[in-house]
N, C-alpha and C positions, 0 to 999 in steps of 0.2 A: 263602874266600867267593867262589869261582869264579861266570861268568856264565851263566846256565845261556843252551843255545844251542836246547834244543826248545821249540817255541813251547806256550805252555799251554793245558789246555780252556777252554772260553769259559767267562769268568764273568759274562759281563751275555746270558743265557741266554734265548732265544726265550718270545715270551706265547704260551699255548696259545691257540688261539682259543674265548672262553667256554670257559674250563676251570674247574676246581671252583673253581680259588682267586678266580677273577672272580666267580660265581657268589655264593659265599659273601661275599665280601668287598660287591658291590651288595645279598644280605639284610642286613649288618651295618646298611648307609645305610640302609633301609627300616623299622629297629628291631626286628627278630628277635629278642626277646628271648634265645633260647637260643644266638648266637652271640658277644654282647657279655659281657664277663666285668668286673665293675665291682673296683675298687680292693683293697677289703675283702677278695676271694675268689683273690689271685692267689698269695698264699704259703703254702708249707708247712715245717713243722718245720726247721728249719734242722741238718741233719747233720754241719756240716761240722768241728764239732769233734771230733766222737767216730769220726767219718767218711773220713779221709783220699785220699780220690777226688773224681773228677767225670768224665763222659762228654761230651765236646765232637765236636761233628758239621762238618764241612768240608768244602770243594771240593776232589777232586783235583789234585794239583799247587801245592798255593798253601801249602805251610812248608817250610824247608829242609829239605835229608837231607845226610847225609855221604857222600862220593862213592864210598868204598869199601863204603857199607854203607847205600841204598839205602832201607834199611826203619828205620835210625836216622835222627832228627830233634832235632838239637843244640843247638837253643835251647828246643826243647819238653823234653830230658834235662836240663839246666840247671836247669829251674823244678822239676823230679821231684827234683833233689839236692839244692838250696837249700831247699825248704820242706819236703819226704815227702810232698809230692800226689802221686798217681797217676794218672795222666791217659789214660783209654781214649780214643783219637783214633780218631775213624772216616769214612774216606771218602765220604760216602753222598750229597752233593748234589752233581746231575746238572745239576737244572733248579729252579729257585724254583718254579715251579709245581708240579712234579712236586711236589718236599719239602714244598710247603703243604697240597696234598691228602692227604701220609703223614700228616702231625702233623697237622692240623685237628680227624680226628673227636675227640682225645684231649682238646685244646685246647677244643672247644665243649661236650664235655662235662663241662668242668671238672674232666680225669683227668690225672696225671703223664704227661710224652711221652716218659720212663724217660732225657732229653738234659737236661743241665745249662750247654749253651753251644750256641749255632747259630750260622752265617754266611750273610745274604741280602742281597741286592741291597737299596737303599733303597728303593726305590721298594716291592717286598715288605714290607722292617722296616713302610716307611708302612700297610701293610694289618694287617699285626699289632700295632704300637700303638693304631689305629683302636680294631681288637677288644677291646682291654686283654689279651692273650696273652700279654704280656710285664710284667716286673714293672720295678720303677727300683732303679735300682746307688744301693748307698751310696759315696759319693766320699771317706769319708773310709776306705775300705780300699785305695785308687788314685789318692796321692797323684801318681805320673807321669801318669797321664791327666790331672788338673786340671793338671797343669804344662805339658806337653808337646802336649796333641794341637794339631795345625794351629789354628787359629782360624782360618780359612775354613771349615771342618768341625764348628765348632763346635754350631752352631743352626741343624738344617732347618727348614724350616714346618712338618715332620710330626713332629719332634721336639724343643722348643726346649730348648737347655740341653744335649741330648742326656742325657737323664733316663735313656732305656732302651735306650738304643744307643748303641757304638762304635765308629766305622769298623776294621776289621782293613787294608784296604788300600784304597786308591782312586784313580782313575784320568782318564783323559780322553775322549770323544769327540769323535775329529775326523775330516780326509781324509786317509787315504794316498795315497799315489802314487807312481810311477817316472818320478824326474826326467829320467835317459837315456832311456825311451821316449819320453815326451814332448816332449821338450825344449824346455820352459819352465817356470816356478813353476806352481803354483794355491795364488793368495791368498784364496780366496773361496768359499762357497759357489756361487755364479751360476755360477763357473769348471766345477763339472759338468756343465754345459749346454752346454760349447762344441763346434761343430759337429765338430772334428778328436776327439773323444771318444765318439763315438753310438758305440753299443752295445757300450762296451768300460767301462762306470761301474755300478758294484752301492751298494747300498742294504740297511741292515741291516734283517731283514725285522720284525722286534719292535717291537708299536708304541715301549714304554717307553724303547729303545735309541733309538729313530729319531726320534722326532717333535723333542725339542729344539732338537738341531744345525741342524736346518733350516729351524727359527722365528728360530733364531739369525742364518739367511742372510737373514733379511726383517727385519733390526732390532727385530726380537722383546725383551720384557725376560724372562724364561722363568722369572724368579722371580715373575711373575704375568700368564703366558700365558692366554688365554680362549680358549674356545670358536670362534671367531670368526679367533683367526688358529692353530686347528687345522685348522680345513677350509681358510683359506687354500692351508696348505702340500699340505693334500691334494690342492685342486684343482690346483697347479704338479705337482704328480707323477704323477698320471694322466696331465695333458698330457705330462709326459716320458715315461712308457710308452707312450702311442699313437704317439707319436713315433720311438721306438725306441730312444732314448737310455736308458735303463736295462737292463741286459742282463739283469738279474733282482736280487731279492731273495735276502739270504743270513743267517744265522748265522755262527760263526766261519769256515764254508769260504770265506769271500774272501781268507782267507791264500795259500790255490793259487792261487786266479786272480789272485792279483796278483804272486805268485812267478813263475808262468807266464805271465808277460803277455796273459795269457786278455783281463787286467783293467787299466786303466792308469790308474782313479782311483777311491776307495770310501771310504765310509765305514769310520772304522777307531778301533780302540781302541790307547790309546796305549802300552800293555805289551805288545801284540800286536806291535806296530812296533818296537820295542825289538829283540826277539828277530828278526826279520827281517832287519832292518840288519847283525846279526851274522853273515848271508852274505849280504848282498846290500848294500851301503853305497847302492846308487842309490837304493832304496824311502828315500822323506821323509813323516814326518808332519807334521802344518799345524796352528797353531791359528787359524781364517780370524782374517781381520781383522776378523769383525763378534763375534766371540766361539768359546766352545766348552763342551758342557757338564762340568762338573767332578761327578764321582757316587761313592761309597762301597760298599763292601759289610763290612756291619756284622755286628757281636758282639752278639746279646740272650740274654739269662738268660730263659727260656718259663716261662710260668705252674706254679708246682708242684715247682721242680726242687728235688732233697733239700740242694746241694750249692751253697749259691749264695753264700756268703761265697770259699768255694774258687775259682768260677768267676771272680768280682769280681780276686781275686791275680794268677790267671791270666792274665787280661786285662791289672791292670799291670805287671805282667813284660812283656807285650811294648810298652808303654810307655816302657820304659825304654829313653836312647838306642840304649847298645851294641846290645841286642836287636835294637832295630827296625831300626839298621844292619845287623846280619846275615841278618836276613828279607829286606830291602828287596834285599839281594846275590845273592837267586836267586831274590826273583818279578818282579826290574823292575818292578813297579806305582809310580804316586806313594805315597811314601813316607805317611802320617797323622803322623807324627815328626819335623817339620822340623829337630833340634836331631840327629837319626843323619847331616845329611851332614856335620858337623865329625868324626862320628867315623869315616867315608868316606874325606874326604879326607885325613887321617892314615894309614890301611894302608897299609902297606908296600909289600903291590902294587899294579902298576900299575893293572889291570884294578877291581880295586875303588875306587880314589881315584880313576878316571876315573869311577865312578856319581856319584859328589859332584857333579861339575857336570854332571850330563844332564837338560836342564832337564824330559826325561819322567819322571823320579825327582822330583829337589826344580825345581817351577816358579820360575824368579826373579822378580822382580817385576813386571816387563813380561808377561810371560805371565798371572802371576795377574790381574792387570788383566783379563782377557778371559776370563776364566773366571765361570760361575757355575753353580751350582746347583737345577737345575728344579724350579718348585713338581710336586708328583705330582699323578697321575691320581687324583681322589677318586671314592669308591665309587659315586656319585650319575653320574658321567661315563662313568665307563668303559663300561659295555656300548653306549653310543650312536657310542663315538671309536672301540671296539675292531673293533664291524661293519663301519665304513667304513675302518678302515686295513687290515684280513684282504681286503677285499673287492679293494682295490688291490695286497695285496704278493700276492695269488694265493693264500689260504689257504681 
C-alpha cells in the first residue's frame, strides 16, 4: 500500500457559471413538474440476482491500482472474487457539472442512466436528492456502513440519516502555505490579508469550494449560514482584489503556484497537500482556528439502475475496515472509515502506519472540533449567489 506521490485531479471540481446543472436544479425549486421524480417512480426491476454485474461511474484517479499493473484495482478484484460481481468501472467524471448535464436528460425523463453507482460532490448528491434521482439504500445489505462510517458524516441537511448517499471519501478545506517562504505560521483566515502576502494568495475560484472556509474566517456557524453573511464575505474579497492582494482565482492549478512559489498561501484541499508534502515537507496545511469545512464525495444508486442490491455490496465492501485501509493508502483523502487507522497503524511498513497518524487521513479529536459541514446552496439561492461570486472570481 505504497504512498502515491502524483498529486490527483481535483475532485471538488469548478461550478460552471449557470450551467445546465444550476439551471435545472433552480427549475426543480420553481416546481417543474417534469424535473422532480417522486418516491414511487425511482425503481426498477431489481436484476441483481439473476444478474451478476453493475456499472459504477468515478473520478479519475481516486481507487487503488497495483503498481506493476496499472490498470488492475485490488480492492475492487477482491469484491469480483469474493461475491462473482462483475464490476464495469468507468472513468468518466471530470466535473460534477459536466456529469449532471450527461445523466440529467435520462434522469428527468424518468429513463435508465445505463450506471448503477455514481460519485459526486455533496453539495451536487444535495441537487440530486432534491430531484428525487436517487433512490434510498437498504441498510440491512451494509451492515459495515451502519457500523463504521464516521458519525461526523453521518447526517447532512441534505440528506439525514444518509438515506441515499454514502461518502466514498472525504476531505478538508483549508490554507496551504510554505512555511520556509514565509516564515511564520498562518493561524487564520484574516492571516491572507497580511500586507507581506499581496499578490502572492489564490482563491479557489468555485463558488461551492470557496464561500465556506471563508465564512468560517468571520465566525460564521456554516451549518446555517445566510444569505447576509454570503455577501459579507463577498464584499471582503472584492476589497482584496482591488486591493491586489489576490493574485487570481484557481481550480486545482494552485498546486504549481504554490510548488513554485508563484503562491505562498491559498486555499487548499487537504489530499492535495498530502501529496505535496511528499516532496516538498515546507508546504503546511492549517485548519484556521476559527474552523474548516469538512465535505464528502458520495456513492448514489440513480433512479432506475437494474443492479442495485449489487451496487448496495459494493459499497459495503468498501466499508469494511481492511478495504477502507487500503483505499485510504493511495488516495490520502480523510478516510469515511475511522475504525481503517488500527488497521494502518499495524502494517508492517513504515510508510503505511505512518498514514494512521496523519491527522489529514484520520482527524483527531482537536481537529474534529473545528470542522464542520456547510449547509448547501439550495436551489431557490443559488443563481442570485452564483452571479455575484462569477462576477468576483472573473468568470
Amino acid at each position: 500500500m505504497p504512498l502515491m506521490t502524483i498529486p490527483p485531479l481535483s475532485r471538488r471540481t469548478l461550478l460552471r457559471a449557470l450551467g445546465s446543472g444550476a439551471v435545472l436544479g433552480g427549475l426543480a425549486g420553481c416546481g417543474v413538474p417534469a424535473a422532480y421524480v417522486p418516491p414511487g417512480e425511482r425503481a426498477a426491476a431489481d436484476q441483481s440476482s439473476t444478474d451478476q454485474r453493475l456499472q459504477w461511474a468515478n473520478w479519475p484517479l481516486y481507487i487503488d491500482t497495483d503498481d506493476e499493473h496499472p490498470l488492475r484495482r485490488p480492492t475492487l478484484e477482491a469484491f469480483e472474487e469474493r461475491t462473482g460481481i462483475s464490476v464495469e468501472y468507468v472513468e468518466e467524471i471530470n466535473d460534477n457539472d459536466e456529469f449532471f448535464g450527461k445523466i440529467s436528460p435520462a434522469l428527468m425523463n424518468h429513463q435508465s442512466t445505463g450506471r448503477d453507482l455514481i460519485v459526486v460532490s455533496d453539495w451536487m448528491s444535495a441537487r440530486f436528492v432534491r430531484l428525487g434521482w436517487v433512490q434510498e439504500m437498504d441498510r440491512t445489505r451494509q451492515p459495515n456502513v451502519a457500523r463504521y462510517l464516521d458519525p461526523q458524516l453521518r447526517s447532512p441537511a441534505f440528506d439525514p440519516g444518509r438515506t441515499c448517499t454514502v461518502p466514498w471519501q472525504s476531505g478538508i478545506t483549508g490554507i496551504a502555505y510554505n512555511r520556509r517562504r514565509t516564515g511564520r505560521e498562518i493561524r487564520q483566515v484574516s492571516d491572507l490579508w497580511a500586507s507581506d502576502l499581496k499578490g502572492r494568495v489564490t482563491l479557489l475560484s468555485g463558488l461551492d469550494e470557496a464561500f465556506a472556509l471563508l465564512m468560517q474566517g468571520n465566525g460564521v456557524d456554516i451549518t446555517r449560514w445566510t444569505a447576509d453573511d454570503f455577501h459579507t464575505v463577498c464584499d471582503q474579497v472584492e476589497k482584496q482584489v482591488k486591493a491586489g492582494q489576490i493574485r487570481r482565482f484557481t481550480g486545482n492549478d494552485y498546486i504549481k503556484d504554490l510548488s513554485s512559489g508563484d503562491v505562498l498561501a491559498c486555499q487548499a484541499y487537504s489530499g492535495d497537500v498530502i501529496q505535496l508534502q511528499a516532496d516538498d515537507p515546507d508546504i503546511e496545511f492549517v485548519v484556521p482556528d476559527e474552523g474548516a469545512e469538512l465535505w464528502a464525495e458520495s456513492l448514489m444508486i440513480p433512479n432506475l439502475a437494474r443492479h442495485k442490491a449489487n451496487a448496495e455490496r459494493l459499497i459495503d465492501h468498501y466499508y469494511d475496515p481492511d478495504v477502507a485501509a487500503e483505499l485510504a493508502a493511495w488516495v490520502n483523502y480523510v478516510c469515511p472509515v475511522p475504525a481503517a487507522r488500527d488497521v494502518l497503524a499495524s502494517a508492517k511498513d513504515e510508510e503505511s502506519a505512518a498514514l494512521a497518524e496523519n491527522p489529514l487521513i484520520f482527524p483527531d479529536e482537536e481537529m474534529r472540533r473545528r470542522l464542520a459541514i456547510a449547509r448547501d446552496i439550495n436551489s431557490d439561492e443559488r443563481v442570485e449567489l452564483t452571479k455575484r461570486w462569477n462576477r468576483i472570481a472573473g468568470w
